[in-house]
Short mmCIF file of the C-alpha atoms (twelve columns), coordinates in Angstrom:
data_MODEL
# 
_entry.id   MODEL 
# 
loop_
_atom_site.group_PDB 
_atom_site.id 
_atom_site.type_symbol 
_atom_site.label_atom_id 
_atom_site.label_alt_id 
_atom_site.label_comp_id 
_atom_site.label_asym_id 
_atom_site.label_seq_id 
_atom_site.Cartn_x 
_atom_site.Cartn_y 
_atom_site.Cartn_z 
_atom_site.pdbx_PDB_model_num 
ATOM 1  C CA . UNK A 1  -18.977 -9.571 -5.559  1 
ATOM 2  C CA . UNK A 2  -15.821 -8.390 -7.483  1 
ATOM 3  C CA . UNK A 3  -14.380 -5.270 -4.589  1 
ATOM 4  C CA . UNK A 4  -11.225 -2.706 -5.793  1 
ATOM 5  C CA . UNK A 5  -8.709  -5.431 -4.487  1 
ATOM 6  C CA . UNK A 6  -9.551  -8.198 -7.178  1 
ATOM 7  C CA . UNK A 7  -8.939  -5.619 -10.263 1 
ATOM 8  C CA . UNK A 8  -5.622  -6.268 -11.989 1 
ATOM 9  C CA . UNK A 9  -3.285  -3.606 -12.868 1 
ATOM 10 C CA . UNK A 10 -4.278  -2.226 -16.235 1 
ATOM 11 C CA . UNK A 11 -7.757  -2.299 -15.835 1 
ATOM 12 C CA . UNK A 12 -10.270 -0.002 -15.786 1 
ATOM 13 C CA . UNK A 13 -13.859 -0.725 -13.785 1 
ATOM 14 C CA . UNK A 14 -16.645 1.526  -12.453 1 
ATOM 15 C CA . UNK A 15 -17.450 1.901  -8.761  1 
ATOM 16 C CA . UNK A 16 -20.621 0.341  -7.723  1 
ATOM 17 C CA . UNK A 17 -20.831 0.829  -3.787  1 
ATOM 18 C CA . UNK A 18 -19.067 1.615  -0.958  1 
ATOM 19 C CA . UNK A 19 -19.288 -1.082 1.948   1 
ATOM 20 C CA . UNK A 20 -17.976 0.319  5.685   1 
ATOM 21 C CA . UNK A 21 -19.424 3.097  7.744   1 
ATOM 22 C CA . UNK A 22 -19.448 6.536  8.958   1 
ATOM 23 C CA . UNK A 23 -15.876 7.792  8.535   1 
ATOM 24 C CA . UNK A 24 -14.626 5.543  6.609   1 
ATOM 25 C CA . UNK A 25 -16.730 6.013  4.095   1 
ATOM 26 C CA . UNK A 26 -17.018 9.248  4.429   1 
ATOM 27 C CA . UNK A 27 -13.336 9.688  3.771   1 
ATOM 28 C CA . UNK A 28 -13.426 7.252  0.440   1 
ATOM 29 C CA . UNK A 29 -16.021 9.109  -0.910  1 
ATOM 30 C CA . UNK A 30 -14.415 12.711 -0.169  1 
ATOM 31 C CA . UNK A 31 -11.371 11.055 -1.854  1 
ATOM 32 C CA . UNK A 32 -13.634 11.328 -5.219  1 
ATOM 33 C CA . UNK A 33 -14.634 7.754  -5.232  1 
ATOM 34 C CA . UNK A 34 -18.411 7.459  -5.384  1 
ATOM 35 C CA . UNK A 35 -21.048 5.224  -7.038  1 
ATOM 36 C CA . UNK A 36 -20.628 5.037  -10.704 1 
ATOM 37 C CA . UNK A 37 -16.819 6.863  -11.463 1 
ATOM 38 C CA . UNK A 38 -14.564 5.125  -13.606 1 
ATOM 39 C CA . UNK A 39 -11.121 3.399  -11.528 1 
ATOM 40 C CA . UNK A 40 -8.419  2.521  -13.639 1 
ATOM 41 C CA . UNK A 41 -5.509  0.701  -11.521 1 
ATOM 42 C CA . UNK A 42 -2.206  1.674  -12.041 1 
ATOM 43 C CA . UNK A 43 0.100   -0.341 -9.887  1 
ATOM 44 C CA . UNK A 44 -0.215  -2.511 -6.971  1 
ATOM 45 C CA . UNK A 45 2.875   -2.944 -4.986  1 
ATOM 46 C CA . UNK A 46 4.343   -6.374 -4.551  1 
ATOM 47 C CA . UNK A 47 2.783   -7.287 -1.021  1 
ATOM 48 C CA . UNK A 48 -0.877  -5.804 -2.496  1 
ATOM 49 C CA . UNK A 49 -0.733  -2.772 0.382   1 
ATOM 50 C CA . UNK A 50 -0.867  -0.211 -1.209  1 
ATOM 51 C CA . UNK A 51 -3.597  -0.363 -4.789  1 
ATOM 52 C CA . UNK A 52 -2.456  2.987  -6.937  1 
ATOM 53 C CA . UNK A 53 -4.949  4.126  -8.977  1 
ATOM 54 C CA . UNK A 54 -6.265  6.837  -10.819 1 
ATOM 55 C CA . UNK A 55 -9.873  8.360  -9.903  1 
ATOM 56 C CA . UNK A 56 -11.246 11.837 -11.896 1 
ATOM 57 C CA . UNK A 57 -7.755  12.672 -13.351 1 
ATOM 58 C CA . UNK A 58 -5.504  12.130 -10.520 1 
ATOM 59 C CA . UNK A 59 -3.907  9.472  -8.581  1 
ATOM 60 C CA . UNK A 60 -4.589  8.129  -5.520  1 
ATOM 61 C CA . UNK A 61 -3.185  5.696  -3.454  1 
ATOM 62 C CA . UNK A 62 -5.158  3.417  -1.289  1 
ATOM 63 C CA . UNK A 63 -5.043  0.817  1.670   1 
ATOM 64 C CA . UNK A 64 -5.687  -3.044 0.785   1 
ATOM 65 C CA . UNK A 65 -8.390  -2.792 3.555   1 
ATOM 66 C CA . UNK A 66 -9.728  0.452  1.887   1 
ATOM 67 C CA . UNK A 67 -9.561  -1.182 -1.383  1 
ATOM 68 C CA . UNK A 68 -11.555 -4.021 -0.288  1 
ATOM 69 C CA . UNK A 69 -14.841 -2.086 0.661   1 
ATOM 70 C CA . UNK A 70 -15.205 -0.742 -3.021  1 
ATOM 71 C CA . UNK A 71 -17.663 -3.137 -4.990  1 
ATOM 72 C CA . UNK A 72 -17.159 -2.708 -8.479  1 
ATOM 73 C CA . UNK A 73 -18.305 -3.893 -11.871 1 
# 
């Protein structure tokens, strides 16, 4: 299981689920990320916390913890 977290910078994958509950993943999917959009990674800063990326034109930036409950392919 390859999650947000594991994608280097430069690449470009497609969401395949969102792990967590209630809120949480309430709040990751209101953020535009849902099953099946295209993430491309822009930076990660140097301690990993936080993953910048860019989701349905803009850019987001999101927790290492966050990060970690998107599966992707």
């Amino acid at each position: 299981m390859k999650t947000l977290r594991d994608v280097a910078v430069g690449e470009t994958v497609t969401a395949k689920k969102l792990n967590g509950e209630g809120p949480v993943k309430r709040r990751i999917m209101d953020m535009g990320i849902t099953k099946g959009v295209q993430i491309y990674v822009r930076k990660v800063a140097p301690l990993g916390d936080p993953v910048e990326v860019t989701v349905r034109g803009y850019e987001l930036s999101l927790r290492k913890a966050d990060a970690e409950m998107i599966e992707v392919e």
